[in-house]
N, C-alpha and C positions, 0 to 999 in steps of 0.2 A: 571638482565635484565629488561629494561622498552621498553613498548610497547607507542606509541605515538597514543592519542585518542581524538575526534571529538566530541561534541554531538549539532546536528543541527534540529531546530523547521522545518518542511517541511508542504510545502502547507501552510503558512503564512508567512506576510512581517514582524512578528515582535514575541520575545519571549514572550515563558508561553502559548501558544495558537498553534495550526496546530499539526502534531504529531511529536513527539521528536525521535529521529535517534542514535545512536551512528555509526562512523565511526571508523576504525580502519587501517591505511596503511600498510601492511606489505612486506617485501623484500622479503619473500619464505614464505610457508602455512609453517603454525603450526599445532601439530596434532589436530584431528577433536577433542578429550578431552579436549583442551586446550582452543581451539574456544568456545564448549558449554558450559566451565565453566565460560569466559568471558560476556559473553551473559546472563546466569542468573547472573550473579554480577552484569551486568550493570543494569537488571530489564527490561527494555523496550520493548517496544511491537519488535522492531528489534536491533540489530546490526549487521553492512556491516564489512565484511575485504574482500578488493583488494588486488590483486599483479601485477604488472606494465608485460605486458608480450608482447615485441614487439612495436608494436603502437596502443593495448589497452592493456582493465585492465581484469583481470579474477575477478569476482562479486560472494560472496555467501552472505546468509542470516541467520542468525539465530534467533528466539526467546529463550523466558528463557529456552523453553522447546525442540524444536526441528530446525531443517533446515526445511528452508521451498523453495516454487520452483522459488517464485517470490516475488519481495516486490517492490513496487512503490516509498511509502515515503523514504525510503533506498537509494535506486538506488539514487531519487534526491538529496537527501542529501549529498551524496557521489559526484554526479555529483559538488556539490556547492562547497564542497572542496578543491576536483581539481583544478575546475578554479579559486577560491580564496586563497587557502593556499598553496596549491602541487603544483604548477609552469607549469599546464596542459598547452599548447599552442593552440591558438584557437579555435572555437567557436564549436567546436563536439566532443562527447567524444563515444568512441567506446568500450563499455563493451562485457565481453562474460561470458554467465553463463552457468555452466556444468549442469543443471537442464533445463532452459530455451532459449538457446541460445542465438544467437547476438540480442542484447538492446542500443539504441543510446541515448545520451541526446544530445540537441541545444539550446546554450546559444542567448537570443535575449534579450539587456538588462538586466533586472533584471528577465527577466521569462524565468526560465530552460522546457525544455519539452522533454518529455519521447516519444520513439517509441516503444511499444510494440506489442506482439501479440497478435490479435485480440482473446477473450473465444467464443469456441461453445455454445448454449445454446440450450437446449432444452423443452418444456412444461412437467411437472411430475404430478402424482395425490396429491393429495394437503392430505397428509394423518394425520391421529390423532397426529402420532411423532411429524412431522411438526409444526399443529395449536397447542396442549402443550405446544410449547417455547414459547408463544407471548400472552397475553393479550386478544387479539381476531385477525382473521382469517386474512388471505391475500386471494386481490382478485384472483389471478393467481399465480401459483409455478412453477420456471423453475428450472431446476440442467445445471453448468456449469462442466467444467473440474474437478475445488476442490471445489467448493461451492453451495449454494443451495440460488437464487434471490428469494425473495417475494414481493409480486407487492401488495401495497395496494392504497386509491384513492384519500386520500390528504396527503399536507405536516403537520397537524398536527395529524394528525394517526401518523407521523413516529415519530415526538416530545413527542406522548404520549405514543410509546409504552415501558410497560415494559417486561424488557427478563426473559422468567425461564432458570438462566444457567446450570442451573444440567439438563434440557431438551435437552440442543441444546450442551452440551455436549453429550450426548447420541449418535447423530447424524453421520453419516457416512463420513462427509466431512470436509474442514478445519475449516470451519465458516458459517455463514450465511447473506447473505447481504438482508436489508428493502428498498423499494424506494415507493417514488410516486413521481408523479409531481409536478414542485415548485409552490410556489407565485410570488417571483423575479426573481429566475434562472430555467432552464429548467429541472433540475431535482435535487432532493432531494434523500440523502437516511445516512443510519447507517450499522454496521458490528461488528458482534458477534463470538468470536471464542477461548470461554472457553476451547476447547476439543487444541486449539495452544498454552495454554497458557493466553490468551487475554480475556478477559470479554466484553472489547469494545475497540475496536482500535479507535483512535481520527480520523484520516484520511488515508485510506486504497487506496492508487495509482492501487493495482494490482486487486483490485473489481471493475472499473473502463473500465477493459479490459471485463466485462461483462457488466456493464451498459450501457457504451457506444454504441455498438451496438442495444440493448434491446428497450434505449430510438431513438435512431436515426430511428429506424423503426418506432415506435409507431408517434412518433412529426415530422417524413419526413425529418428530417435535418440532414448536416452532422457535422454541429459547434455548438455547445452547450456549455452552463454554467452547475454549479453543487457547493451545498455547502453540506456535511456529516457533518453533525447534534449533533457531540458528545458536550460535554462540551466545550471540546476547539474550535471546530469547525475548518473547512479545507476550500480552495474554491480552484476552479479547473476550466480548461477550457477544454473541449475533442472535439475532431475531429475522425470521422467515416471515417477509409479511407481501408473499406472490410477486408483483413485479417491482417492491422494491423490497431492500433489508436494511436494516440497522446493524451498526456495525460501533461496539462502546469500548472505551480506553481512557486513560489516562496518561498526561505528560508531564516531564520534568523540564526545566530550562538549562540549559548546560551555557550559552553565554549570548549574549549580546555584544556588537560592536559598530564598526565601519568600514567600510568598502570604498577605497581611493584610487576610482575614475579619471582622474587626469590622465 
């Protein structure tokens, strides 16, 4: 048996750079063993498998190490797909996640864009566990759903911080997202999350549904830029629209092949 697989750069127009995806198309789920063993072979901070169900697609996620509830680069990845390889019809694609619920992507030219659920967030005490992981302190700590935002006061604080991952593995939540305010774009930031797996995710779509908010309060706006800061680096465009955001990018296909299941 061969499984037919994707691997697409998200949040950039070109490979080697944005964060890399694996897609995987599937005609009925496979068992959940089979998925996670896929997922660490491929290595990647994610792999997507859909199953075509009606007139959308049912969306999970996996990393090397667990499922997780949401993934952004994934989703669009998977969205680019669709509209480019899978024969999707149309400029909307209507996913449904059994973690996350209904998720839309809208093809507008070459920029796919995500509707997601807006993250609660809330202000925490800024404690020892916390300041450990980082180099030095952030100015404000919020906790969202699965993560924990650190607000520091320029964009090269975030450039120079470095992570303790055995710290922020410790931690309670999936990861931890850095931000401050850009130079060029309206806001900057990085994503940690040893304890998923991930050391540094290149470009994280589902931290996103926290920042966006976070920043549209702070700078009064509801459209804003963003570039995440890794090596490869991501750029993004978000829109605050209350309890959901938009979240827009672009991807490159870096290769297609097959996966041999015997």
């Amino acid at each position: 048996m061969t499984q037919k697989i994707y691997q697409v750069d998200a949040f950039t127009d070109q490979v080697f750079a944005g964060n890399p995806a694996a897609v995987c198309p599937l005609d009925h789920w496979l068992e959940d063993e089979l998925l996670h063993k896929i997922a660490k072979e491929n290595n990647l901070a994610e792999t997507a498998f859909y199953v075509k169900k009606q007139d959308q697609y049912e969306l999970r996620w996996f990393t090397p190490k667990v499922e997780v509830d949401l993934c952004g680069h994934a989703t669009l990845a998977t969205a680019f797909v669709l509209f480019n390889y899978e024969g999707h019809k149309g400029s909307e694609i209507q996913f449904h996640s059994p973690r996350s619920g209904r998720l839309t992507v809208v093809k507008h030219s070459q920029l796919l864009t995500l509707n997601f659920p807006t993250d609660a967030i809330q202000e925490i005490e800024r404690t020892k566990a916390i300041t450990n992981c980082f180099n030095y302190p952030p100015t404000a700590t919020f906790k969202g759903k699965t993560d924990y935002l650190l607000v520091y006061n320029l964009e090269s604080d975030i450039r120079s911080l470095k992570p303790n991952l055995e710290e922020i593995a410790k931690l309670p939540v999936r990861g931890v997202i850095v931000t401050a305010k850009g130079e060029h774009v309206d806001f900057v930031s990085r994503f940690f999350a040893p304890q998923s797996g991930i050391d540094e995710d290149p470009v994280t779509g589902s931290a996103h549904t926290t920042l966006t908010p976070y920043w549209s309060k702070v700078l009064d706006k509801k459209d804003m830029t963003a570039i995440q800061l890794s090596d490869r680096k991501g750029y993004l465009k978000c829109t605050y629209l209350k309890d959901r955001v938009e979240i827009s990018g672009q991807c490159a296909l870096y290769l297609t092949g097959s996966i041999n299941l015997n």
